[in-house]
C-alpha positions in Angstrom: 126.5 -91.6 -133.0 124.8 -91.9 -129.8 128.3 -93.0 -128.1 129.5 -89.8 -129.9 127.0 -87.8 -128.2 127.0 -89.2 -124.6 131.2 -88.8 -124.7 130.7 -85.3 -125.2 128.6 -84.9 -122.6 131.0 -86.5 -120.2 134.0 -84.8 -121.7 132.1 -81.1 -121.2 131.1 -81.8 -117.7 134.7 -82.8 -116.5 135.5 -79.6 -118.1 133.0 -78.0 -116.3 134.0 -80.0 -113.2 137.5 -78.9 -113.6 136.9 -75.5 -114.4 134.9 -75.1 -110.9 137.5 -77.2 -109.2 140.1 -74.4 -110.2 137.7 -71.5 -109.5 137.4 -72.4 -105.8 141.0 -73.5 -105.4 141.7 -69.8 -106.6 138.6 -68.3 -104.2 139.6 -70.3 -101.2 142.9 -72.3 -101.9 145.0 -69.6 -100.1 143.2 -69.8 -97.0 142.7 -73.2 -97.1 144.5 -74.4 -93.2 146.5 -77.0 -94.9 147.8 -75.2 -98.0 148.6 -72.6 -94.7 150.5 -74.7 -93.1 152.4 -76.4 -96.0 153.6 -72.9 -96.9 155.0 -72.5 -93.6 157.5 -75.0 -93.3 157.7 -74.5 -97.0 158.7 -70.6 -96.4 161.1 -71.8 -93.5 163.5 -73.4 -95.8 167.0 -71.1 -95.6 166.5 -69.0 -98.5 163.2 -67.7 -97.9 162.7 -64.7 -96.1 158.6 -64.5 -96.4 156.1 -66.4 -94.3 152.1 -66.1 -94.9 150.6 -64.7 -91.7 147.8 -66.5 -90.3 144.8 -66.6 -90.8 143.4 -63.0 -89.1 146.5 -62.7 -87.0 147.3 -59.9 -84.8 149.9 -58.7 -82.1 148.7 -57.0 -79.0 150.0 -53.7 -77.5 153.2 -55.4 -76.4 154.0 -57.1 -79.3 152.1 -60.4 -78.4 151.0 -62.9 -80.8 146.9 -62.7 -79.7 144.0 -63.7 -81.8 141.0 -61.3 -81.6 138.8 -61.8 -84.4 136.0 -64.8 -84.6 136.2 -67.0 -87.8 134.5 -65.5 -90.8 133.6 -62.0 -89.1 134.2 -58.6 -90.5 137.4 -58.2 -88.2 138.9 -61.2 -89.4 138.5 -59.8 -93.5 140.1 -56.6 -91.9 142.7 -58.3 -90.3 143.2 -60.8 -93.3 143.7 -57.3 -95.6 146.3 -55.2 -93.8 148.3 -58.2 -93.3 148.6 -59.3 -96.7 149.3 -55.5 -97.0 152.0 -55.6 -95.2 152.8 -59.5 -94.8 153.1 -59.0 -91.1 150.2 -59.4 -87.9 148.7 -56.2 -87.2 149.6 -54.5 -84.2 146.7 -53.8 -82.1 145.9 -51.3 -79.1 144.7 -54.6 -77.5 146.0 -55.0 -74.2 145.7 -59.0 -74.1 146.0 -59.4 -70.2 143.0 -57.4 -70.7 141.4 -59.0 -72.5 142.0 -62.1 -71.7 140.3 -61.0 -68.2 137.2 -59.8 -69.7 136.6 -62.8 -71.8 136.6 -64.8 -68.8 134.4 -62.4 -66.3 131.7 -62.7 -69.8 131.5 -66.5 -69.7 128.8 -68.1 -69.8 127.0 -64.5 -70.2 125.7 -62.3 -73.4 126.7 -58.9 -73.8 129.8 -56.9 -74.0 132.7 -55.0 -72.8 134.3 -52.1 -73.4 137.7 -50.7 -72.2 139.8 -48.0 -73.5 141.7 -44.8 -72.7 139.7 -41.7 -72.8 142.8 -39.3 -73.7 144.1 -41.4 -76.2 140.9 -43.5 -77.6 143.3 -46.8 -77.5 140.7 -49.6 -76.4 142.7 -51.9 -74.5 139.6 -54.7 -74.4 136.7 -55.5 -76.8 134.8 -58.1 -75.7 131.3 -59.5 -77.6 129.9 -62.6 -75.6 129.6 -64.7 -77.0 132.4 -64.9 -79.8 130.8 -65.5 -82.9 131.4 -64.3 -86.3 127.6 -62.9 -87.2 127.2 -60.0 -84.5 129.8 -57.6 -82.4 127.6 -56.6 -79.4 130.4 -54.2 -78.4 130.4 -52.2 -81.6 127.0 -53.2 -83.0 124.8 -53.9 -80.7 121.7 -51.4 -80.1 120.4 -51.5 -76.7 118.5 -48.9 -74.8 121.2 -47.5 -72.6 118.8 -47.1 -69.9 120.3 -44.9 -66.5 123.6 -44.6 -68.2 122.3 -42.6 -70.6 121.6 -40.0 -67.2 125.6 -38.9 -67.8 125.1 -37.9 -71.1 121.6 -35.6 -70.5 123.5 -34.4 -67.3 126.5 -33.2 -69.6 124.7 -32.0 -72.2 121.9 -29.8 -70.4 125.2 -28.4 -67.8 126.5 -27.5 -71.2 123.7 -25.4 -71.9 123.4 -23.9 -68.4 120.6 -26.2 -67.2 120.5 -27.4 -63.8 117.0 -26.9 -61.9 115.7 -28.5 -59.5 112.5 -30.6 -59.3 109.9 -32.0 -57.6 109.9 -35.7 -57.4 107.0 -37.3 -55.8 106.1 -40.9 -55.2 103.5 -40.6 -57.5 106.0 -40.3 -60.3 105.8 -37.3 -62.8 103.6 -37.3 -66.2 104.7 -35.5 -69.4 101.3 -34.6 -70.3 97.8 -36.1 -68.8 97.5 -38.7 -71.4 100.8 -40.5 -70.4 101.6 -43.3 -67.6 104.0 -41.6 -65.1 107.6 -42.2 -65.0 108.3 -43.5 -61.6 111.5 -44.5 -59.6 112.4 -47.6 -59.2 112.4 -47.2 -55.1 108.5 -47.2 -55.4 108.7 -51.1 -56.0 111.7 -51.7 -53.6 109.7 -50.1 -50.6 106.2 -52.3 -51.7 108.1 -55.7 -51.5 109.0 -54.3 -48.3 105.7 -53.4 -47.6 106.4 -49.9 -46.6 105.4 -46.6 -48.3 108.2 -44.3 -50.3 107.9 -40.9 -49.6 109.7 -39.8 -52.8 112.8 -37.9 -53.3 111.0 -34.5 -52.9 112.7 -31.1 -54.3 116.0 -32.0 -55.4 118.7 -30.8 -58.0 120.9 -32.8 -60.6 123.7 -33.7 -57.8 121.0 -35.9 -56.0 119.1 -36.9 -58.9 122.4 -38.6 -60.4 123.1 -39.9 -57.0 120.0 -41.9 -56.9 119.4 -42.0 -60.9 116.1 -40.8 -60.4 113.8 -40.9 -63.2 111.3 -38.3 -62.3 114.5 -36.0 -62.3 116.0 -36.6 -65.9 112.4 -37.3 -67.5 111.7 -33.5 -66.5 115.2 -32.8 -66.9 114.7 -34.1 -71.4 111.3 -31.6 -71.4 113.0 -28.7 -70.2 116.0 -29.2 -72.1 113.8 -29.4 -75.2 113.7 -30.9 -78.7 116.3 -28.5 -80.3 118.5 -28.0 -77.8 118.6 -31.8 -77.0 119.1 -32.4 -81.3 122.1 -30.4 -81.0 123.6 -32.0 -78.3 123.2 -35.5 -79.8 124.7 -34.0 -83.3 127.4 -32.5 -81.3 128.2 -35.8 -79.5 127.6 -37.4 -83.3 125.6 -40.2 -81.3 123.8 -41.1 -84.7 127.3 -41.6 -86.5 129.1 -44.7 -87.0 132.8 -44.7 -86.1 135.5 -46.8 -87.9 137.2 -48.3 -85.1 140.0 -50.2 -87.7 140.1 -49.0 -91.5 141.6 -50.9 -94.5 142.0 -50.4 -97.9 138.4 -52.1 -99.1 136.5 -53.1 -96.0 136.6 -51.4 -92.5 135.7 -52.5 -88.8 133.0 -50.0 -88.0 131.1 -49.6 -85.0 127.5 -48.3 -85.6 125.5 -45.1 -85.1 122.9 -44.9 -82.5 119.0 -45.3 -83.0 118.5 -41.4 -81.7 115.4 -39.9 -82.7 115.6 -36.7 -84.0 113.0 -34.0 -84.1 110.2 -35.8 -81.5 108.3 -33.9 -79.4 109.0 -32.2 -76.4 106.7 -34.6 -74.3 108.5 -37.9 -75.8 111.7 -36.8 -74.3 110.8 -37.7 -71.1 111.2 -42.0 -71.2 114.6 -40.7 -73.9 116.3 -39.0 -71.1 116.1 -42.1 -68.8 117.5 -44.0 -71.4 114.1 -45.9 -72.9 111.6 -45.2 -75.7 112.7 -45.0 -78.6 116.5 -44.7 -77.6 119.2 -47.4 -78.8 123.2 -46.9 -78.5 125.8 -49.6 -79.1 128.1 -50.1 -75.8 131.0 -48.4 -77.7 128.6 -45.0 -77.4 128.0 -45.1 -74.1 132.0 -45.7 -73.7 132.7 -42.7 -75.8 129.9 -40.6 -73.9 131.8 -41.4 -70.1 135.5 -41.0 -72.4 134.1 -37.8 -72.9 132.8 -36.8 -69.9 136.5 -38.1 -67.9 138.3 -36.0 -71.0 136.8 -32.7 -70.0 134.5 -32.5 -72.8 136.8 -34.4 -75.7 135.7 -37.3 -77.5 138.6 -38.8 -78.9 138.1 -41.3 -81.9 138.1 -44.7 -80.1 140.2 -46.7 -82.7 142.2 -50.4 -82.2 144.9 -49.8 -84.5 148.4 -49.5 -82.7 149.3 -47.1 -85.7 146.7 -44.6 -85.1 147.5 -41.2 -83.8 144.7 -40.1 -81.1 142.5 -38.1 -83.4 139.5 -35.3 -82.4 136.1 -36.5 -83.1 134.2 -34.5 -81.4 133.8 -31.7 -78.1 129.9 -32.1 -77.0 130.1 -31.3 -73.7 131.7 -28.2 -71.8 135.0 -28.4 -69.8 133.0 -27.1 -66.8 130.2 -29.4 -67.1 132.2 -32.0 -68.2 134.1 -31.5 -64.5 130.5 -31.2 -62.5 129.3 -34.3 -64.1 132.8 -36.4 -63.0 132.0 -35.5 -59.2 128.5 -36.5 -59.6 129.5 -39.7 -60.8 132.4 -39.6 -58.0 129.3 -39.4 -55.5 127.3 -41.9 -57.3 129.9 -44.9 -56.8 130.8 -43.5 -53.2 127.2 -43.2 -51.7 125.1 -43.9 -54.4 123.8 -46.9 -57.0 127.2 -48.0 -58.5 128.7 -48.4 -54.5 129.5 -52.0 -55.1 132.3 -50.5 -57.3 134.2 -48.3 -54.9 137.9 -49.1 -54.5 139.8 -47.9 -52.3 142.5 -45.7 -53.3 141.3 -45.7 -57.2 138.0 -43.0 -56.7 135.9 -44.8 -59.4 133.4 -42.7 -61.4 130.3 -44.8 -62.4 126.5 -44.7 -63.3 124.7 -48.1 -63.5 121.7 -48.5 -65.8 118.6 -50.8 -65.9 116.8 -51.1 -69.1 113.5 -52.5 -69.8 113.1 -54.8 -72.4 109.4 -55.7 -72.7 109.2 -59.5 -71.0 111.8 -61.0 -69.1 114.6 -59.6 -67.3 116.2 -56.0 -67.9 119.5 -55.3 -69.6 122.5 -54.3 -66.7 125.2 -51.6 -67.3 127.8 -50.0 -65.7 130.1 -47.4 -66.8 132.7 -45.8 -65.7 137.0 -44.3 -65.3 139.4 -44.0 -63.2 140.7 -42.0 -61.2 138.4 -39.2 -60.7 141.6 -36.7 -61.5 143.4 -38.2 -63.7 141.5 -40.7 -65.7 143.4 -43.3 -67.6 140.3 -46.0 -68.4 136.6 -46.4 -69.3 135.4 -49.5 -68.3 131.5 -50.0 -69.9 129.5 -53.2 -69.0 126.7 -54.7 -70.4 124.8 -57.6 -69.4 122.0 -59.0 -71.8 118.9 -60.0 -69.0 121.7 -59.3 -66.2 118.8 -57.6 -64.2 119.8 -54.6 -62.0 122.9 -53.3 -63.3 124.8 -53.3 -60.1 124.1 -56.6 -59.5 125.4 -57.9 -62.6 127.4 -55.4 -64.5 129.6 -54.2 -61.5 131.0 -57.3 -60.6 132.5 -57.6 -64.4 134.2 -54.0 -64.0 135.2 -54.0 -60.9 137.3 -57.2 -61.6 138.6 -55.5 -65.0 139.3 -52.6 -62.8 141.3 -54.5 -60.2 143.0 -56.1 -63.0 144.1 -53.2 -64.5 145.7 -51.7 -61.5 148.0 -55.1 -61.4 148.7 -54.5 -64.6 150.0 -50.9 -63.5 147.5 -49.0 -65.4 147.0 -46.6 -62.4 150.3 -45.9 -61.4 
């Protein structure tokens, strides 16, 4: 009776066993690399006309086999959907030269890279470094934006017929008596020197952009007020995600921004230098310049080769729009981003330094080009990278020069 018993027991646990075995080979058979790669040469026998796709595979803009996605990440399951979908690797805007640049200028570094085409919202290069499968940095990422964020209050308050001019002291300028004051960063560069900075004085938004001065934009976010600045950040739908590559039951998303809404007039002031409470992804501040080179458009930035360019949004005003492109014109020509003038190209840039508590700051850069005609956005970030034109800049201004090999500025 007791052999009875103990056989049963055996016999139900290799059914079990079995039953498990079969579960998983349905899960994950399919995608196992070998059953892949049997079913390969076994589809390449002369009367079959089907072959699996790989494993997340994709096609760049020129029809190039190029693979994008990091093992196990939301892109890859997108990927893996549309082409089982279709049974073919999806075509993306992905221009792998590109690409392929940008992943090399990130090595070795943390952060990500942006490119893509203002009219057309085709991103050409999407780079996270480093590749892994748990985080996209480029799509969702939150980072204080720091001086970048300078283009969008520039736009925004132009939009709304805002442009004074302010005085700028040394001293820096307090919101309200109970506050530290928001200085510029020159006060520290002239004390290692051991000299005294006179401040900036009485200046409008040209200069203030020129030299990203704080002082300027943190009085700039007070007079612009809470509900003029909400509306500008709904209009730009900063706090919106943005579906970047959509499928059937999962999507590549990049995310919405961490804008407050509704604080005080005083806490604009460290918001409109890009600090506080402020966090946008590096797509967001690519969308912000697309919009900005676009005459006020934000196109939908999307990395299917399918996609028609689509209207997401018009937060800025064709005229301020315009005012804003010179002022980043004069900001790579004479100004903070002049390690990324090329000749012949008239590059439009802003850098930004953000504070991060301890350690080193985050570096950005963005920018287009050219000036009249742009055809790319090109937005940098560095993780710790410091000052952003001693980090950031380098990495655009190589994707940049690439780019124009590659004829994008013809």
């Amino acid at each position: 009776m007791v052999r009875l018993w103990a056989l049963g027991i055996a016999a139900l646990a290799a059914l079990v066993g079995l039953v498990a075995v079969h579960a998983c080979w349905i899960v994950q058979g399919p995608r196992d690399p070998r059953f892949v790669r049997f079913m390969r040469r076994y589809n390449h026998r002369a009367n079959a006309d089907d072959v699996i796709p790989e494993h997340g595979a994709s096609i760049d803009m020129h029809g190039r086999p190029f693979a994008m996605a990091a093992s196990g990440s939301t892109f890859e399951k997108v990927l893996d959907e549309l082409q089982l979908a279709s049974g073919k690797p999806v075509p993306l805007t992905i221009d792998a030269d590109l690409q392929s640049k940008a992943v090399e200028l990130m090595e070795r570094k943390f952060g990500a890279v942006v490119v893509m085409e203002p009219t057309s919202g085709r991103i050409r290069a999407l780079v996270s470094a480093p590749h892994v499968a748990y985080l996209n940095r480029a799509l969702n990422g939150l980072y204080p934006p720091g001086s970048t964020f300078k283009v969008f209050m520039a736009a925004a308050a132009l939009s709304e017929n805002v442009s004074p001019v302010f005085d700028c002291p040394a001293a820096g300028w307090r919101p309200n008596r109970s506050t530290a004051p928001i200085r510029d960063s020159e006060v520290a560069d002239f004390a290692r020197r051991k000299k005294q900075w006179k401040g900036f004085g009485k200046i409008g938004m040209g200069e203030a952009l020129l030299h990203s001065a704080n002082t300027y934009f943190a009085q700039l976010g007070c007079e612009l007020g809470t509900e003029r600045f909400d509306a500008a950040v709904a209009a730009a739908r900063l706090r919106d995600s943005v579906t970047v590559l959509p499928a059937r039951t999962i999507s590549l998303s990049g995310a919405g921004g961490g804008v407050p809404e509704g604080v005080s007039k005083n806490a604009l002031a460290p918001i409109a230098i890009g600090q506080g409470a402020l966090q946008l992804t590096p797509l967001s501040v690519a969308m912000i310049t697309a919009a900005v080179a676009d005459d006020g458009l934000m196109i939908a930035p999307t990395l299917s080769a399918e996609a028609k360019p689509t209207l997401r949004a018009r937060p800025f005003s064709i005229a301020a729009s315009r005012r804003v492109r010179k002022m980043m014109r004069e900001a790579v020509r004479r100004g903070t981003g002049r390690p990324c003038e090329i000749a012949g190209l008239g590059v439009c840039g802003k850098t930004g330094t953000a504070q991060v508590g301890t350690g080193a700051d985050h570096a950005w850069f963005t920018c287009f080009a050219p000036e009249e005609s742009p055809r790319l956005v090109v937005t940098v970030l560095v993780e710790r990278g410091g000052f952003g034109a001693k980090s950031a800049i380098p990495v655009a201004r190589e994707i940049l020069l690439e780019a124009r090999r590659l004829g994008y500025f013809k």
